[in-house]
N, C-alpha and C positions, 0 to 999 in steps of 0.2 A: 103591740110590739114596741111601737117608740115610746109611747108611755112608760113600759118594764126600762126601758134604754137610757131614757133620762134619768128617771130615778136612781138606776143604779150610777147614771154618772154623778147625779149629784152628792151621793154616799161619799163615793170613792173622792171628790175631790173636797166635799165637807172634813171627812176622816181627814185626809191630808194635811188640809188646815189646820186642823184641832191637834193634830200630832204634832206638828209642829210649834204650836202655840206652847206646849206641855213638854214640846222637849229640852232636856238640859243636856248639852253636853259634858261630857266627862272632863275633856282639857280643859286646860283656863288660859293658855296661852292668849299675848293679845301679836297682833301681826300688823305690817304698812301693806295697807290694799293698795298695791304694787298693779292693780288691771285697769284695764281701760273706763274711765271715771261716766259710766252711763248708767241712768237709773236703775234698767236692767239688771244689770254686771252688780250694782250694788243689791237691789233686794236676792238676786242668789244669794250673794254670800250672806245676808243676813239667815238663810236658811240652818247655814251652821250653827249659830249661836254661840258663837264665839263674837268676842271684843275685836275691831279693827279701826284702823284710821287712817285719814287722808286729806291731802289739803284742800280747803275748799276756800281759797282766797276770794273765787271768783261769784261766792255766796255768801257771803262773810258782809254784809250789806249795814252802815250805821243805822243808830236810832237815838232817840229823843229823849229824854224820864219824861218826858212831858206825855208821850204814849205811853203809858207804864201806868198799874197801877201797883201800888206798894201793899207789900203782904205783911214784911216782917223787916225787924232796922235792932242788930243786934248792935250798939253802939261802941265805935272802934275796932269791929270785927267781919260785919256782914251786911248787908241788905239785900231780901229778898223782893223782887217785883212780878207780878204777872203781865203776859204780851197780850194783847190777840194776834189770833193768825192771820191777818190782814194781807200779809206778801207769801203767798204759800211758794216752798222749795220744792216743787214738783220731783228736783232727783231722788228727794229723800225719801219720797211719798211712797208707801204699798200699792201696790195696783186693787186689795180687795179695800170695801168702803171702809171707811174709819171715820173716829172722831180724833179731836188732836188740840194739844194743850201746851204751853210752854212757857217756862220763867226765864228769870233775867237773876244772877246774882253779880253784885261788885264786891268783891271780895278786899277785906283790907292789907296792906302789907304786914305780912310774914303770919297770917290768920289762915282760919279753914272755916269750911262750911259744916252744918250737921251730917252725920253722915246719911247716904242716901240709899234707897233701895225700890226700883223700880217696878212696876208691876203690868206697865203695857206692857204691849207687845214689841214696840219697836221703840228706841229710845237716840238721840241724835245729841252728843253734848258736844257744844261750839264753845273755842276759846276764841273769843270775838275781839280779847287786849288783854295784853299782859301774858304771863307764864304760870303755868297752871302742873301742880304732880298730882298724879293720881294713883291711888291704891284700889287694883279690881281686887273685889273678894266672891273666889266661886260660893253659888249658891248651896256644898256642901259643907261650909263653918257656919252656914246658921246657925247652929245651937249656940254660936260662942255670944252672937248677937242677940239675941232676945231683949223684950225689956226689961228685965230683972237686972242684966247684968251693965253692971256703971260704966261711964261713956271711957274711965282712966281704963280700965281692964279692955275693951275690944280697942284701943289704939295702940297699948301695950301688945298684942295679940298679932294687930299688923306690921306692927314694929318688929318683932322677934321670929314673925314667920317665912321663912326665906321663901315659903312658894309661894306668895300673895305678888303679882306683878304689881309693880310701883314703875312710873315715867311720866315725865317731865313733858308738859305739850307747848309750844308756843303757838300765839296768835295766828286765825284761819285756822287752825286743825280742828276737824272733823272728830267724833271717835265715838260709833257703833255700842251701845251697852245692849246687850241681851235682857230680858226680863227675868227677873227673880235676884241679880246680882245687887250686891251691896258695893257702893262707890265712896270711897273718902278721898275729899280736895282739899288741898292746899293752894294758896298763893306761894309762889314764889320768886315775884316781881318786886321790883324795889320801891313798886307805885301798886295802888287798886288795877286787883284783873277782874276782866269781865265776863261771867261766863251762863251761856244760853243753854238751855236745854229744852229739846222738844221730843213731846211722848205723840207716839200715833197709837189708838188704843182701837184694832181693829174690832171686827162684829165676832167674830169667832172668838176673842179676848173675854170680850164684855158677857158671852153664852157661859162662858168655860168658869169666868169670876162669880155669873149667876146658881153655877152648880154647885160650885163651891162653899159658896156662902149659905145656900138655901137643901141641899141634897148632900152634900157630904159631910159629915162631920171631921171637924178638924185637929 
């Protein structure tokens, strides 16, 4: 009898997970997580899957290039670096296990980054200096992004689209990306911004990526 019991609880709360990993919300709104700033309060609302933000001065923590190691150095424009996770931010963390990874860009004045599109599960982008706009693009204008189509045509596309939310973050802000969204950054500082991003790529993620890749055709 507790053997049938467990089992069933483990479906039920596997299923959960997995649903969640796989769901996209319809809205795209992005909102200020206006609640009380505990790791808790924050992984519910990542349940929504919606975009949000919040100040996190109080984890907004310097660092070195000298802990960095350099990925990519677009000259006049960008440089991308990798962290280790060495000072883990336990409020940002999922309670279920993960693995977890995270760059560093300096951005140059009045440039942008490539654009981006995430595929954990849970995604944390810190403006750590400077002023940073960003354009969320829901996960239904993929088609416009593919690779076929050239980098002038999908920035024209967020330009001209009035329902792609665009805003402006300054230094410490926090800001929540759901998985499957496409992100394009700009600097908007009169100096290099600096901006961090950390993916947590849970187990139900990495099962779900497995099926994908290897059991579903795409």
């Amino acid at each position: 009898m507790w053997i049938e019991l467990s089992i069933i609880i483990f479906i039920v709360i596997f299923y959960f997970l997995c649903y969640v990993e796989i769901k996209i919300n319809k809205y795209d709104g992005v909102s200020l997580f206006d609640k009380e700033i505990t790791r808790s309060k924050i992984n519910q609302e990542t349940y929504l899957k919606l975009p949000f933000y919040f100040n996190g001065k109080h984890i907004n923590e310097s660092h070195s290039k000298n802990e960095l190691t350099k990925i990519i150095k677009e000259k006049g424009k960008y440089e991308k670096y990798k962290k280790q996770y060495d000072s883990p931010i336990q409020l940002l963390e999922p309670y279920t296990r993960f693995n977890v990874s995270q760059e560093i860009y300096y951005i140059s004045k009045n440039e942008s980054i490539p654009l981006l599109q995430d595929n954990c599960s849970i995604n944390y982008y810190i403006v750590k200096k400077g002023v940073c706009k960003i354009s969320f693009i829901h996960p239904k204008y993929k088609e416009h992004f593919t690779p076929k189509t050239n980098i002038e045509s999908k920035l024209q596309f967020i330009k001209d689209n009035q329902r792609i939310e665009c805003m402006v973050f300054h230094e410490n802000t926090i800001i929540y990306i759901p998985n499957d969204w496409i992100i394009y950054v700009e600097n908007k500082d009169k100096k290099t911004s600096i901006l961090q991003i950390i993916h947590y790529n849970t187990l139900c993620n990495q099962f779900i990526g497995w099926c994908k890749k290897y059991l579903i055709k795409q």
